[in-house]
mmCIF file of the N, C-alpha and C atoms, coordinates in Angstrom:
data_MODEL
# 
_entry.id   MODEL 
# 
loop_
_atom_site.group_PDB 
_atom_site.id 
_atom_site.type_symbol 
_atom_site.label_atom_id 
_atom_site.label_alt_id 
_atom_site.label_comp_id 
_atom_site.label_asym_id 
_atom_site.label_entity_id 
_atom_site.label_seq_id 
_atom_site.pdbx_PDB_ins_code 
_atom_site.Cartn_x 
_atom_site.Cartn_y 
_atom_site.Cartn_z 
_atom_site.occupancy 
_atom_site.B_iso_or_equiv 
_atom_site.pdbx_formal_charge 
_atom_site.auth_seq_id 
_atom_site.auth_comp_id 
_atom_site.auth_asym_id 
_atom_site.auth_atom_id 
_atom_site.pdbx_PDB_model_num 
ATOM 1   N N  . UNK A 1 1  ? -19.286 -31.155 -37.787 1.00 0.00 ? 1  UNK A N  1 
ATOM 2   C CA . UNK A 1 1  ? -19.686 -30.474 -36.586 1.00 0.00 ? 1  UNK A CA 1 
ATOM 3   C C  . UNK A 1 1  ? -18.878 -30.933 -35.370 1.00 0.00 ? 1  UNK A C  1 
ATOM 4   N N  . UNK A 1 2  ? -18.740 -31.780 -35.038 1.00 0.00 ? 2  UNK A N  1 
ATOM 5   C CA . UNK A 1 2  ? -17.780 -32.720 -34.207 1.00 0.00 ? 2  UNK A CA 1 
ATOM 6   C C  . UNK A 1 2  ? -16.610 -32.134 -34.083 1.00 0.00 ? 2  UNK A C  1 
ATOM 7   N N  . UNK A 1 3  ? -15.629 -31.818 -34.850 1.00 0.00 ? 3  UNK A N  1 
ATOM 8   C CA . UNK A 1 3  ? -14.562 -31.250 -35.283 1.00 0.00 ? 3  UNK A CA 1 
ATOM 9   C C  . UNK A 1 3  ? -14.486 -29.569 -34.786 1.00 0.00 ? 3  UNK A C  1 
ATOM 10  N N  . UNK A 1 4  ? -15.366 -29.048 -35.512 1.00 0.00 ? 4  UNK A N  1 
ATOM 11  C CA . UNK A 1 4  ? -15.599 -27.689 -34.554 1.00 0.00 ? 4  UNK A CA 1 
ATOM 12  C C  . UNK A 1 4  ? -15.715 -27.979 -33.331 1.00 0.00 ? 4  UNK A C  1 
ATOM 13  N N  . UNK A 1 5  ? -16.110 -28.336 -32.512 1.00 0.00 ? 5  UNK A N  1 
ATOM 14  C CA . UNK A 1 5  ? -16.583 -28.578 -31.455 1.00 0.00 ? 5  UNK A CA 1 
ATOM 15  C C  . UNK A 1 5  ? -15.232 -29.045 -30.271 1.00 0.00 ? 5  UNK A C  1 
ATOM 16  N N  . UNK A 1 6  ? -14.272 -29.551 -31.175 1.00 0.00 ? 6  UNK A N  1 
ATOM 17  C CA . UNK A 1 6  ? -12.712 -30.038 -30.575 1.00 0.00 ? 6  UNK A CA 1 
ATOM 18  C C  . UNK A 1 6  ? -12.405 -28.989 -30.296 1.00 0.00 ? 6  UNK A C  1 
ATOM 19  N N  . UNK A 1 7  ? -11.957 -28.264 -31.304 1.00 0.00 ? 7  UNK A N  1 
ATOM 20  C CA . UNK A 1 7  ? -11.237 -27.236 -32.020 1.00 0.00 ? 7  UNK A CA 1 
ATOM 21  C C  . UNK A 1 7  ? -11.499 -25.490 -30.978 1.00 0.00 ? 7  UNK A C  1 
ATOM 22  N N  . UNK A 1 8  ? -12.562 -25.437 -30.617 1.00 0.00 ? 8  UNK A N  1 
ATOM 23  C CA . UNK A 1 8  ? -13.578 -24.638 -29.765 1.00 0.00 ? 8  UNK A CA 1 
ATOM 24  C C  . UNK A 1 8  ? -13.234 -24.924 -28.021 1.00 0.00 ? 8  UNK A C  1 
ATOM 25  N N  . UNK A 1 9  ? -13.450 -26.366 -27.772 1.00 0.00 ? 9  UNK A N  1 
ATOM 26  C CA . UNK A 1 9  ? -12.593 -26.330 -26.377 1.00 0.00 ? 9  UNK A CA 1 
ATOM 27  C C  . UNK A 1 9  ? -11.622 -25.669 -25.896 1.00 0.00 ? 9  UNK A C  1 
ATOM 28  N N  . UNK A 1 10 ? -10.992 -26.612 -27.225 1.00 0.00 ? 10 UNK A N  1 
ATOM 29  C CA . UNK A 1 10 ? -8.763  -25.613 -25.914 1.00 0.00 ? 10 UNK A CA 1 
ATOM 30  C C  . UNK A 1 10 ? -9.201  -24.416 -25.909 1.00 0.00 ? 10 UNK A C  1 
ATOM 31  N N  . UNK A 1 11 ? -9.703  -23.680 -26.949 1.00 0.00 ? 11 UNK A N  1 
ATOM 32  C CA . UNK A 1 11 ? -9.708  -21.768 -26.947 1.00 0.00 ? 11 UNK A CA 1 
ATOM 33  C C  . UNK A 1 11 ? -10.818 -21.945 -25.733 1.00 0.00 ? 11 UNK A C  1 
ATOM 34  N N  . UNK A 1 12 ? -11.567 -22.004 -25.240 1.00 0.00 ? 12 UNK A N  1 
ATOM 35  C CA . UNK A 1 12 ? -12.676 -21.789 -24.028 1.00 0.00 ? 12 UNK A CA 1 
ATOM 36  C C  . UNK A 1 12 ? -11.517 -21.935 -22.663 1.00 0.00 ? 12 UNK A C  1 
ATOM 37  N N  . UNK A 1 13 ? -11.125 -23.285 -22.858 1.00 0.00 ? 13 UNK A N  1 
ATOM 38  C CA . UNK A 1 13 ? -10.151 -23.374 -21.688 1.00 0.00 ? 13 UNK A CA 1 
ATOM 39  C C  . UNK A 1 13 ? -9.010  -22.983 -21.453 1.00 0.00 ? 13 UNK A C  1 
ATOM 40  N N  . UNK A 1 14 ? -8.326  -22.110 -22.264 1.00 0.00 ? 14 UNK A N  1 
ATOM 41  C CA . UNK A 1 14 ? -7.300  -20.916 -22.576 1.00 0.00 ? 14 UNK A CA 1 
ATOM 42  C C  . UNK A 1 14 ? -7.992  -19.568 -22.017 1.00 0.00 ? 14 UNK A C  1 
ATOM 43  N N  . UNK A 1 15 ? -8.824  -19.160 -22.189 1.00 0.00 ? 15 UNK A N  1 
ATOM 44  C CA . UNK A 1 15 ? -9.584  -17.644 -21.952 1.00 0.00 ? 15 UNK A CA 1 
ATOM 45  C C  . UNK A 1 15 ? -10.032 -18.253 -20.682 1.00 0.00 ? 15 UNK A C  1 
ATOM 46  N N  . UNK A 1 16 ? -10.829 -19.119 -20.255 1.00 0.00 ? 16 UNK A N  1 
ATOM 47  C CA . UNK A 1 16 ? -11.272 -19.396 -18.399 1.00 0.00 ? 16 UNK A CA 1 
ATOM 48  C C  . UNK A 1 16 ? -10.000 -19.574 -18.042 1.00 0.00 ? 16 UNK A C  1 
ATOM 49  N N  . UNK A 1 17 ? -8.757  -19.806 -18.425 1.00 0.00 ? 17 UNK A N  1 
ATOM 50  C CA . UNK A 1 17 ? -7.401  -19.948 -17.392 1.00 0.00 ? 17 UNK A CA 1 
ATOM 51  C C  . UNK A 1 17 ? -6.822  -18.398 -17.307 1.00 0.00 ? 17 UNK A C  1 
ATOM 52  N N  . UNK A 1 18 ? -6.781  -17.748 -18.702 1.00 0.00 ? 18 UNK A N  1 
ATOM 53  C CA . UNK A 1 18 ? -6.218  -16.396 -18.743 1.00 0.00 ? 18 UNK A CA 1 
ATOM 54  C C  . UNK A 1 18 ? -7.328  -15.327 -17.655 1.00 0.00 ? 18 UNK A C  1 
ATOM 55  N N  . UNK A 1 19 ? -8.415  -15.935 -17.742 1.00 0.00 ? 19 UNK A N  1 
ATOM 56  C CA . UNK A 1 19 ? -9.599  -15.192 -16.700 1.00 0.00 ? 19 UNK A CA 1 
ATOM 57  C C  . UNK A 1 19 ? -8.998  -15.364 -14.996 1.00 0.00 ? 19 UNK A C  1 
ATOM 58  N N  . UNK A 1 20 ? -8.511  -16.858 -15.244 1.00 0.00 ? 20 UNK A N  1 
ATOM 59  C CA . UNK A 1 20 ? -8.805  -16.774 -14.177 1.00 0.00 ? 20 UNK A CA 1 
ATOM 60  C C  . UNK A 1 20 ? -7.063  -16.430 -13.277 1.00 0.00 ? 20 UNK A C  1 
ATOM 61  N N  . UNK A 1 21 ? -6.553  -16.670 -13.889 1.00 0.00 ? 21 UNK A N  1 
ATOM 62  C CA . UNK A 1 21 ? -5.387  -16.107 -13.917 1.00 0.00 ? 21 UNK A CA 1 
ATOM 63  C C  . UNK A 1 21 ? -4.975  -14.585 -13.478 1.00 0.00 ? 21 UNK A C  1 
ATOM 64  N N  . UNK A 1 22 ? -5.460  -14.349 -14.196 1.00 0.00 ? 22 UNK A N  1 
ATOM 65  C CA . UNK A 1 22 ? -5.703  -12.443 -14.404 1.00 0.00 ? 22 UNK A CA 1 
ATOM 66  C C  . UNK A 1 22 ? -6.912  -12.113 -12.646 1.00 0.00 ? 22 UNK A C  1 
ATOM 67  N N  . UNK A 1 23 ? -7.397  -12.736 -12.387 1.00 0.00 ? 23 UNK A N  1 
ATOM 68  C CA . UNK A 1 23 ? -8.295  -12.641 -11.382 1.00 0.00 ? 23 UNK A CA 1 
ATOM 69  C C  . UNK A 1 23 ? -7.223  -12.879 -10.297 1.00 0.00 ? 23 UNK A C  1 
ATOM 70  N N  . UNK A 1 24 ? -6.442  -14.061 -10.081 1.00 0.00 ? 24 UNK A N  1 
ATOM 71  C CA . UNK A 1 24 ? -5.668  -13.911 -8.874  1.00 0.00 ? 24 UNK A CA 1 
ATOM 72  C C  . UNK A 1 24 ? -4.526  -13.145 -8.948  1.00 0.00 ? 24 UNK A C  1 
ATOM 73  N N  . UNK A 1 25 ? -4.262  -12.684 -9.985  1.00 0.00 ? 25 UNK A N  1 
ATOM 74  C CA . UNK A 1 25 ? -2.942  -11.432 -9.783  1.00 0.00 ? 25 UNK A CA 1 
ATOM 75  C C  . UNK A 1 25 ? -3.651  -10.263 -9.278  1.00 0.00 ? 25 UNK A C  1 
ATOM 76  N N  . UNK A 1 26 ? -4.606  -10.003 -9.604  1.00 0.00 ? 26 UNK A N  1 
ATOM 77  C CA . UNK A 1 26 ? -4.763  -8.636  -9.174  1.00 0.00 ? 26 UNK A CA 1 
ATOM 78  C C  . UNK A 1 26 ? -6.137  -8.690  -8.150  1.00 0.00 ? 26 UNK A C  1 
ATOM 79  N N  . UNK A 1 27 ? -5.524  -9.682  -7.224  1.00 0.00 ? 27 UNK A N  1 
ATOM 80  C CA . UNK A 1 27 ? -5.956  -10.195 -6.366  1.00 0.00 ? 27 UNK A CA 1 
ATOM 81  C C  . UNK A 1 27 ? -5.346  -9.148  -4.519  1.00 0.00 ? 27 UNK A C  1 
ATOM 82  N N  . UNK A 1 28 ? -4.282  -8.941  -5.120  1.00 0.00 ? 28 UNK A N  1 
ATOM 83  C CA . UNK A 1 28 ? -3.245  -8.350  -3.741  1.00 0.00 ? 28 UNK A CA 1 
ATOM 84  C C  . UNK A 1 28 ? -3.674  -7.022  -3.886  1.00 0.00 ? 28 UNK A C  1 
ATOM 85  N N  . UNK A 1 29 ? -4.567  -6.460  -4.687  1.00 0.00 ? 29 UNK A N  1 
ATOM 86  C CA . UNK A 1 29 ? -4.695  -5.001  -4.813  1.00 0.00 ? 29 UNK A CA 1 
ATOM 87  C C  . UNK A 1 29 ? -5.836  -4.762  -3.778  1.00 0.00 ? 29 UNK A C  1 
ATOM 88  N N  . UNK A 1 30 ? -6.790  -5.760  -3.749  1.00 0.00 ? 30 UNK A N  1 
ATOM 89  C CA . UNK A 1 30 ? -7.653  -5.695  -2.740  1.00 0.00 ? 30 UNK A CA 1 
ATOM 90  C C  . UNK A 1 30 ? -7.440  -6.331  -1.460  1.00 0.00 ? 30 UNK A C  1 
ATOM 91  N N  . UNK A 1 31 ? -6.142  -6.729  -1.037  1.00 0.00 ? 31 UNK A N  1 
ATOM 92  C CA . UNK A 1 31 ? -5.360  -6.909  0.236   1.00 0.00 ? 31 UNK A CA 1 
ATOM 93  C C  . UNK A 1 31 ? -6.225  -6.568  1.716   1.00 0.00 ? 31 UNK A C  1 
ATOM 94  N N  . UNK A 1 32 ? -5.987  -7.113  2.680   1.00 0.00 ? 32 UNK A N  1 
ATOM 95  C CA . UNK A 1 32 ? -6.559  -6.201  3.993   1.00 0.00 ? 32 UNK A CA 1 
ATOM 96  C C  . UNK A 1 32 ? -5.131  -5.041  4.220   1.00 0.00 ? 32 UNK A C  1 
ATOM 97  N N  . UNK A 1 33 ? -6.078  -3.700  4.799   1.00 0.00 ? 33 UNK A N  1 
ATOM 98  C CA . UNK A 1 33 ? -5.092  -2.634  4.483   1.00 0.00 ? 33 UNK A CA 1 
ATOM 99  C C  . UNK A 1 33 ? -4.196  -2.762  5.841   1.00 0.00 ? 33 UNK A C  1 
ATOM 100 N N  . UNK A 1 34 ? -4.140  -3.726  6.322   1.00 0.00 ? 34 UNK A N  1 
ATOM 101 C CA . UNK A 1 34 ? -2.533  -4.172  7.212   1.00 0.00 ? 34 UNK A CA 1 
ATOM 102 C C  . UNK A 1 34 ? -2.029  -5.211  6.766   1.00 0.00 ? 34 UNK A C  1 
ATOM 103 N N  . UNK A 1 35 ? -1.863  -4.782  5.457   1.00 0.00 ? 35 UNK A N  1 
ATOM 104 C CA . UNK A 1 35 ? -0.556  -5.732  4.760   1.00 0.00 ? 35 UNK A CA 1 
ATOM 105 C C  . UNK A 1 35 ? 0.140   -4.872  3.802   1.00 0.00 ? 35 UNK A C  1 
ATOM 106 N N  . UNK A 1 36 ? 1.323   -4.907  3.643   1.00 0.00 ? 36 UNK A N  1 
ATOM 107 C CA . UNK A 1 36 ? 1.501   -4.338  2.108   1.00 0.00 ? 36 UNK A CA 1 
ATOM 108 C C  . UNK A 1 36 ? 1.582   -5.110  1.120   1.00 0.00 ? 36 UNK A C  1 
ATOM 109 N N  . UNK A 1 37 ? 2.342   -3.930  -0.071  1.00 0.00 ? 37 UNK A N  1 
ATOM 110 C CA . UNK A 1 37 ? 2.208   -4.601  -1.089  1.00 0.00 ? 37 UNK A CA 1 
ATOM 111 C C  . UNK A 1 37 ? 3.004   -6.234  -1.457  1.00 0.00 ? 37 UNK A C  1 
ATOM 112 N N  . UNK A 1 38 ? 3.815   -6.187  -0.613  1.00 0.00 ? 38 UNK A N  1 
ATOM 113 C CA . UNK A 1 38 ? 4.029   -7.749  -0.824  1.00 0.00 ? 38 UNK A CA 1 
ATOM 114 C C  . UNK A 1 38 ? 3.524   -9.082  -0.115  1.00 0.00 ? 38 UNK A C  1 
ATOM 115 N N  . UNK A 1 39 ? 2.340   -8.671  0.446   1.00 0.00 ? 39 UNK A N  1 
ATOM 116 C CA . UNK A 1 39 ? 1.425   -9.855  1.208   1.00 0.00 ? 39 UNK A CA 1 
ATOM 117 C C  . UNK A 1 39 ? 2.160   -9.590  2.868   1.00 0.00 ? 39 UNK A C  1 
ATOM 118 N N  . UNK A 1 40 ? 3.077   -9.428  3.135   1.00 0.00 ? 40 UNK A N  1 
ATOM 119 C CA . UNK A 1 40 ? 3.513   -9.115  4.733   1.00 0.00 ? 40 UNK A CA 1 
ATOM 120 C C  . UNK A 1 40 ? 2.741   -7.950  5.584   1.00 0.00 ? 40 UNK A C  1 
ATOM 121 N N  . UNK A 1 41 ? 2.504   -8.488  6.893   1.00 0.00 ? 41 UNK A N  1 
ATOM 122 C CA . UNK A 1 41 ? 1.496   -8.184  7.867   1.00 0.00 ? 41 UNK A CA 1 
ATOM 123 C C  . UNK A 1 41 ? 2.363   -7.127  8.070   1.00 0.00 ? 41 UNK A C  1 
ATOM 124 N N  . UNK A 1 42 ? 1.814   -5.545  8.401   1.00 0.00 ? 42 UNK A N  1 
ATOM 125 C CA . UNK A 1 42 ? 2.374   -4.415  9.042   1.00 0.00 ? 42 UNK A CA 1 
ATOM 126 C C  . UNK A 1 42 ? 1.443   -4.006  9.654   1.00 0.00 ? 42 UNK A C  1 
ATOM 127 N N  . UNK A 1 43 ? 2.039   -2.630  10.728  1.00 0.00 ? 43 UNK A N  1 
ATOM 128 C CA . UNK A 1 43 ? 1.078   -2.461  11.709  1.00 0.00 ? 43 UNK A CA 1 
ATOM 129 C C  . UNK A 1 43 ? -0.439  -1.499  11.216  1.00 0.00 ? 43 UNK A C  1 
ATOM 130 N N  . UNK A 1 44 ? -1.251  -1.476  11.504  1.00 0.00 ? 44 UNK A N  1 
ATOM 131 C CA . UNK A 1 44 ? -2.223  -0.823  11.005  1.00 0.00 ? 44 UNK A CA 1 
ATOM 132 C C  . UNK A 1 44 ? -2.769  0.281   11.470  1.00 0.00 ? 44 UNK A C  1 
ATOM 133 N N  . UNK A 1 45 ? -2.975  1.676   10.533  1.00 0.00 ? 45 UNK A N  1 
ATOM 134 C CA . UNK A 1 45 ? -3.138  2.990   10.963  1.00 0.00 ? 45 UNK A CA 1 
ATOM 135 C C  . UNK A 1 45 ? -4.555  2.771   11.850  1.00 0.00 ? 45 UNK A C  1 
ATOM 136 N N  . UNK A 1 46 ? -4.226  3.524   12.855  1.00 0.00 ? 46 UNK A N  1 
ATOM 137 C CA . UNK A 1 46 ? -5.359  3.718   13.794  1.00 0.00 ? 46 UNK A CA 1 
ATOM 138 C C  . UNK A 1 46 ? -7.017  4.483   13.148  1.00 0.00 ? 46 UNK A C  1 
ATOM 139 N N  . UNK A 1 47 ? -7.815  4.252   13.204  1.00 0.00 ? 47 UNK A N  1 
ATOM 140 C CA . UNK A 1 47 ? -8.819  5.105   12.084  1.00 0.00 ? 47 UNK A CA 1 
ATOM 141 C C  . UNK A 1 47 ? -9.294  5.685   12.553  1.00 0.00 ? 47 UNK A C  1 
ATOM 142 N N  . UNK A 1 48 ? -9.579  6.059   13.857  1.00 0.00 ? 48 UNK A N  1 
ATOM 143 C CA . UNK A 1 48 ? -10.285 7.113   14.535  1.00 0.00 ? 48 UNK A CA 1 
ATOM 144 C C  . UNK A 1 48 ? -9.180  8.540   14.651  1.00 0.00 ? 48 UNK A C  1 
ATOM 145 N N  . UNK A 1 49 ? -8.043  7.977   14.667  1.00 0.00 ? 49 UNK A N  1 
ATOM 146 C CA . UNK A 1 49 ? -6.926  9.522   14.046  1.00 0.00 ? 49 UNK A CA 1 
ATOM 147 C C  . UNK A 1 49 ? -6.579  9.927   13.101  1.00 0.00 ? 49 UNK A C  1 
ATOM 148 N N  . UNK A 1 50 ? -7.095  8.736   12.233  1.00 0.00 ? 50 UNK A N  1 
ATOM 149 C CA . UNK A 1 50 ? -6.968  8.769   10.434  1.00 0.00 ? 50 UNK A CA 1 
ATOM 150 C C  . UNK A 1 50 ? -8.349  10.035  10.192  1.00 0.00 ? 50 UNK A C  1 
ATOM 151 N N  . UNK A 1 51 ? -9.330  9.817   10.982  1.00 0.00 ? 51 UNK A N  1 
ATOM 152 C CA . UNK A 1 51 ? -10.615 10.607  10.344  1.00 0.00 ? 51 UNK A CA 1 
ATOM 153 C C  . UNK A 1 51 ? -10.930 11.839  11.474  1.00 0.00 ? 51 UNK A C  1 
ATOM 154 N N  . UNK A 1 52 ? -10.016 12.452  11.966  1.00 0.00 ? 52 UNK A N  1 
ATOM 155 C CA . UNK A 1 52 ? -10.270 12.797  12.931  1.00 0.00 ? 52 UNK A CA 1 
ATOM 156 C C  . UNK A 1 52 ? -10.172 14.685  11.834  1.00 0.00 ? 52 UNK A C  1 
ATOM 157 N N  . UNK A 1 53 ? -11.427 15.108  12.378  1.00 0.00 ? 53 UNK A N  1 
ATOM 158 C CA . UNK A 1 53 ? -11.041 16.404  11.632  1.00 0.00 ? 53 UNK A CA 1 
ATOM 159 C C  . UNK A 1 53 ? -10.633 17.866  12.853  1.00 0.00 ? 53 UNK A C  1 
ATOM 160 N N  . UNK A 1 54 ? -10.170 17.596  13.559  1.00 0.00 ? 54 UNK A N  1 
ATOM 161 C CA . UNK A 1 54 ? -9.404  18.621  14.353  1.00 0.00 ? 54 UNK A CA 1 
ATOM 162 C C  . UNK A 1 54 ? -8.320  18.008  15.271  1.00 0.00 ? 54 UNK A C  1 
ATOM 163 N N  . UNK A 1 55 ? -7.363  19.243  15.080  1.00 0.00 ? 55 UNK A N  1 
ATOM 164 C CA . UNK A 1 55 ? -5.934  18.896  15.004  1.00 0.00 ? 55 UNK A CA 1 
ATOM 165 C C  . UNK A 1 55 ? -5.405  20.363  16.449  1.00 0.00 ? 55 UNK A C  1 
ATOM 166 N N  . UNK A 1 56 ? -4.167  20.018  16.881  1.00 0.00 ? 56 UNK A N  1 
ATOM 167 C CA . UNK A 1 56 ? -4.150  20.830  17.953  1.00 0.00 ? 56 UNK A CA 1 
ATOM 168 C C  . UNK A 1 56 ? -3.111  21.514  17.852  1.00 0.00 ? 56 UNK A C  1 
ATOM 169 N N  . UNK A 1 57 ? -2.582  22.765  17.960  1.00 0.00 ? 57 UNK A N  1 
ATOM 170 C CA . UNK A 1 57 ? -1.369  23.306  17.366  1.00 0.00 ? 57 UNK A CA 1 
ATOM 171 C C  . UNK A 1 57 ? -0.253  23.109  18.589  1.00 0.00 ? 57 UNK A C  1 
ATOM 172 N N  . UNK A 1 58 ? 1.010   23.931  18.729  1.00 0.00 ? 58 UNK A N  1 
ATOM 173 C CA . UNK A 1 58 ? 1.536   23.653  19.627  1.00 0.00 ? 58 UNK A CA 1 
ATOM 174 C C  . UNK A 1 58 ? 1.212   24.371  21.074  1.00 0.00 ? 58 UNK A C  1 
ATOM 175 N N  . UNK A 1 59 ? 0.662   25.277  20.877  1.00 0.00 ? 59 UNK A N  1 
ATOM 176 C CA . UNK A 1 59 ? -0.223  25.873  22.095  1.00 0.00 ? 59 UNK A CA 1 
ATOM 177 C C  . UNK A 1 59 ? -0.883  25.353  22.377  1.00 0.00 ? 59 UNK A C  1 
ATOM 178 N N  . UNK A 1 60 ? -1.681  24.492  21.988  1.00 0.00 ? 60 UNK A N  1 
ATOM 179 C CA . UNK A 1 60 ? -2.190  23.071  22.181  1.00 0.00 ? 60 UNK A CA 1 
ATOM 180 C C  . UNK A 1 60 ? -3.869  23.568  22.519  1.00 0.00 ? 60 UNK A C  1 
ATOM 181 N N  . UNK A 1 61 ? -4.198  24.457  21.635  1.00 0.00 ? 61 UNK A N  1 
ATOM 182 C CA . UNK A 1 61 ? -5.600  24.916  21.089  1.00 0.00 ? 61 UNK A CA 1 
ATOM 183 C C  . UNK A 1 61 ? -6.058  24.156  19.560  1.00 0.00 ? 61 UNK A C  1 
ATOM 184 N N  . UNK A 1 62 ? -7.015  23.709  19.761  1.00 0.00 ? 62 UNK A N  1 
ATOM 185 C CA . UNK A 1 62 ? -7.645  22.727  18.635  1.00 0.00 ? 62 UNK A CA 1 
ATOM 186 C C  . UNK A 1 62 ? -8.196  23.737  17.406  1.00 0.00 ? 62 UNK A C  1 
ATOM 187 N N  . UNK A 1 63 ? -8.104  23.240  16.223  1.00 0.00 ? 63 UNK A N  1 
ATOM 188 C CA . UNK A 1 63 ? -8.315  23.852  15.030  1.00 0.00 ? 63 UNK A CA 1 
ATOM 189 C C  . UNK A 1 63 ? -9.072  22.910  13.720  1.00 0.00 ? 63 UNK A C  1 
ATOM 190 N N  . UNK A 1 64 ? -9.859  23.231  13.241  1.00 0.00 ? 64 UNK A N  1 
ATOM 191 C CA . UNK A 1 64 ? -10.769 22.377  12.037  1.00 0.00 ? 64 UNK A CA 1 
ATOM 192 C C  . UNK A 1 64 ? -9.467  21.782  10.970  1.00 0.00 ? 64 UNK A C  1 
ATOM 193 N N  . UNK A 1 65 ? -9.274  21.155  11.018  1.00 0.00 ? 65 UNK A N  1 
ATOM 194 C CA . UNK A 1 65 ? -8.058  20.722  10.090  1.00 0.00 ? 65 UNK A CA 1 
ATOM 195 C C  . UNK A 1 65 ? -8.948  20.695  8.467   1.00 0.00 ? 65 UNK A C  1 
ATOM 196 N N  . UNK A 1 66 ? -10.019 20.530  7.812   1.00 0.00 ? 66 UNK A N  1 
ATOM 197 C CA . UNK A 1 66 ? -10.102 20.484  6.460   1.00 0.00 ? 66 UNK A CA 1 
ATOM 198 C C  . UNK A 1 66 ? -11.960 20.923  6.732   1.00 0.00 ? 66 UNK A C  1 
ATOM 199 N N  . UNK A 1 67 ? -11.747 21.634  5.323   1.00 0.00 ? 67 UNK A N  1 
ATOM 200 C CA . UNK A 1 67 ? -13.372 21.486  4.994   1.00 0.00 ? 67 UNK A CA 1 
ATOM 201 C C  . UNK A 1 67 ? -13.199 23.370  5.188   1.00 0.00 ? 67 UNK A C  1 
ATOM 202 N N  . UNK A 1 68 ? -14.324 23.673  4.497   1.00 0.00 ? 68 UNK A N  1 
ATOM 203 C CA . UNK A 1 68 ? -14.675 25.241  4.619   1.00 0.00 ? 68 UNK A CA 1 
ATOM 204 C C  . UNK A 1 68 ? -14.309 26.090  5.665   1.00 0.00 ? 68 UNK A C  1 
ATOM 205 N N  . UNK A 1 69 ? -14.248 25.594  7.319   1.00 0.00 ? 69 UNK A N  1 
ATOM 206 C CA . UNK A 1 69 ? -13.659 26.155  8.484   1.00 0.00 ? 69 UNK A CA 1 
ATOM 207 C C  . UNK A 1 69 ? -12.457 25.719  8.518   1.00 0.00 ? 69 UNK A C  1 
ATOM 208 N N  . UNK A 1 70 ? -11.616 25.280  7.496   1.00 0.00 ? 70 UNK A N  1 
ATOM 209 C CA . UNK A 1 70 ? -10.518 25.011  8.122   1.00 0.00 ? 70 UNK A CA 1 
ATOM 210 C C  . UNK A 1 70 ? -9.461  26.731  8.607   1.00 0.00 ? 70 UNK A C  1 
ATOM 211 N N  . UNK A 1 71 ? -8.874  25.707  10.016  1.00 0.00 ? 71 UNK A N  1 
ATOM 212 C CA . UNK A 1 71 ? -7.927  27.099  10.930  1.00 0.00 ? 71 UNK A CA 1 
ATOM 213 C C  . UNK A 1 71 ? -8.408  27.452  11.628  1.00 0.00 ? 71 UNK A C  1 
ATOM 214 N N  . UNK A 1 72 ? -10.130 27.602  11.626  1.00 0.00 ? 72 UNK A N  1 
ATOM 215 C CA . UNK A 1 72 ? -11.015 28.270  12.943  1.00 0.00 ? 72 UNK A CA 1 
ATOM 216 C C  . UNK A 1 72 ? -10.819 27.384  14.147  1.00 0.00 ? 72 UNK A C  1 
ATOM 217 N N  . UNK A 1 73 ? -10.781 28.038  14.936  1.00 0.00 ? 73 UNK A N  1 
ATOM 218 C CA . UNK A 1 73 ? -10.853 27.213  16.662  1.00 0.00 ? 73 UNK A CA 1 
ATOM 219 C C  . UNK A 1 73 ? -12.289 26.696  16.888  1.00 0.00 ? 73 UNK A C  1 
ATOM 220 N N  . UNK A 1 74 ? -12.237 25.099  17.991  1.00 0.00 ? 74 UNK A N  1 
ATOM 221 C CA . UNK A 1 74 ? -13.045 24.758  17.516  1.00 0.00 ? 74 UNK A CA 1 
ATOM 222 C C  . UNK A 1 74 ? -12.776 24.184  19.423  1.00 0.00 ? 74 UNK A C  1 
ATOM 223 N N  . UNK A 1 75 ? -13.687 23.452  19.897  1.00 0.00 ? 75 UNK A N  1 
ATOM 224 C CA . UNK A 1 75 ? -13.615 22.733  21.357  1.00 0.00 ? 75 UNK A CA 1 
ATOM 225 C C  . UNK A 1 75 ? -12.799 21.539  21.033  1.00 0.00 ? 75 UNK A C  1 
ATOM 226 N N  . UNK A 1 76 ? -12.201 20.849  21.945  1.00 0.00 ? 76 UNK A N  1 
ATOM 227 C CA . UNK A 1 76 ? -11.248 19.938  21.755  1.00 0.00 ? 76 UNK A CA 1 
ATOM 228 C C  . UNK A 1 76 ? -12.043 18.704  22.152  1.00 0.00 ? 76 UNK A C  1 
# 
């Protein structure tokens, strides 16, 4: 029993390293979204123009940019 019991370690502490291993690589995927993909700080999209659902043409009359009304005129 002893012997099993050796034998059973290294493999436990092989799979918690490959765990944990595998945990910090795909670690950068959940990044803060002003960085890219190689860990360097870039500037960060503004989010209130990111979600903004009306858009203004060049006559510079506002329009529903997405969703069932999109194109209808809308107040700016």
């Amino acid at each position: 029993m002893i012997m099993a019991s050796r034998i059973e370690r290294p493999a436990m502490l092989r799979l918690t390293l490959a765990v944990a291993a595998a945990t910090l690589v795909s670690a950068p995927s959940y990044a803060a979204p002003c960085k890219d993909a190689k860990g360097r700080f870039m500037k960060c999209a503004d989010k209130a123009a990111a979600t903004s659902s009306v858009t203004k043409d060049a006559k510079g009359k506002c329009h529903i940019a997405s969703g069932p009304k999109k194109g209808q005129f809308t107040k700016c």
